[in-house]
C-alpha positions in Angstrom: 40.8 78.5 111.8 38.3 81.4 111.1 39.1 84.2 108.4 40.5 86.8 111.4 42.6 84.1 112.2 44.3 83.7 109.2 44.7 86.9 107.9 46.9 87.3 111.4 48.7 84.1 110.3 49.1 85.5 107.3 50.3 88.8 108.1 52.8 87.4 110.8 53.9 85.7 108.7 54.8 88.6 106.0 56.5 90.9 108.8 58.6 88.0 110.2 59.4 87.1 106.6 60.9 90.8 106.0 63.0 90.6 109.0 64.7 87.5 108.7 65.4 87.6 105.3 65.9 91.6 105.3 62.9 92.8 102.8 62.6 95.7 104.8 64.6 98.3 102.6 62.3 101.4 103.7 64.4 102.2 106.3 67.9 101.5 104.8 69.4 103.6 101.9 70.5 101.6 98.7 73.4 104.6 98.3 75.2 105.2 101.0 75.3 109.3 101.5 78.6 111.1 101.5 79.2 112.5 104.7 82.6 113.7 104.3 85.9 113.6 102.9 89.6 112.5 104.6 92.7 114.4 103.8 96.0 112.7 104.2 99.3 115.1 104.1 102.6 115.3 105.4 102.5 116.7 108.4 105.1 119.8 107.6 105.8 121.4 104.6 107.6 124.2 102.7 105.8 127.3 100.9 106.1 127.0 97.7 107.3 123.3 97.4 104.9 120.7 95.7 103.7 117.8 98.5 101.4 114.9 97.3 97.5 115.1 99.3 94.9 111.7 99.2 91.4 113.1 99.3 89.0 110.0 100.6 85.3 110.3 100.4 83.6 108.9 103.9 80.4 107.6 103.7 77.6 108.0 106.3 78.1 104.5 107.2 82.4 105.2 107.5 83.0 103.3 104.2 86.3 105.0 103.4 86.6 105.5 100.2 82.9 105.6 99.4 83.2 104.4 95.7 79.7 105.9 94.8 81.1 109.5 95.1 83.1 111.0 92.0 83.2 114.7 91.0 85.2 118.0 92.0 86.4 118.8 95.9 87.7 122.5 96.6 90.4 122.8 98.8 91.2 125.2 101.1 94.3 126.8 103.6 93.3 128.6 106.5 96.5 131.2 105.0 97.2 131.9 101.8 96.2 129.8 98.7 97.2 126.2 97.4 97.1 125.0 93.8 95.2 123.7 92.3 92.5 124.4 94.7 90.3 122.0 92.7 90.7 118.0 92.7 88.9 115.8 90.7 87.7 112.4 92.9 86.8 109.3 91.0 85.6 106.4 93.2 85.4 107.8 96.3 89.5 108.4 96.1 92.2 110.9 94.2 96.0 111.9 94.6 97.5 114.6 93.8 100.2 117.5 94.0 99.4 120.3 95.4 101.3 123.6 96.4 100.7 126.4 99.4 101.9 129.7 98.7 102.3 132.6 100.9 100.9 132.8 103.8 103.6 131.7 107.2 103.3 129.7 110.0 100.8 126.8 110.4 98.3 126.2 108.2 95.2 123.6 107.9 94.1 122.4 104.3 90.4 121.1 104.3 88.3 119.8 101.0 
């Protein structure tokens, strides 16, 4: 086998190396990105009356929560204001009890 030859091995043997054994990690992130969060609430409440809210990070790959993400989330109502309109996620996941106030009819909370 002439030098050409097995530098071609060699190399084939690299790249087919990479891909079976995944070595390739240019194209895939060690972190996974945050790409948004999930709020879970009852479905109907009162003004003024204190309801519990889940915040979930999503990853970009869907991991829900997405451990790697901790820090503040603002939340919002379309009407009105809720409180506290700041939540504090550790691991990707926090609870919490919120309140709307004024405002009428329906309203959408977002973080």
């Amino acid at each position: 086998m002439n030098s050409v030859a097995r530098f071609i091995y060699a190399l084939a043997f690299v790249v087919l190396s990479g891909v079976l054994f995944g070595c390739d990690k240019a194209t895939e992130p060690r972190i996974e990105e945050l790409a948004s969060f999930r709020v879970i609430a009852p479905a109907l409440v009162k003004a003024g009356e204190p309801f519990s809210v889940t915040i979930t990070a999503v990853g970009s790959k869907g991991t829900a929560p997405s451990t790697e993400f901790s820090g503040d989330v603002i939340l919002s109502v379309t009407g009105g204001t809720v409180s506290p309109d700041t939540v504090s996620v550790a691991n990707g996941t926090s609870s919490i009890e919120v309140v709307f106030s004024g405002g009428s009819g329906l309203q959408t909370l977002t973080a």
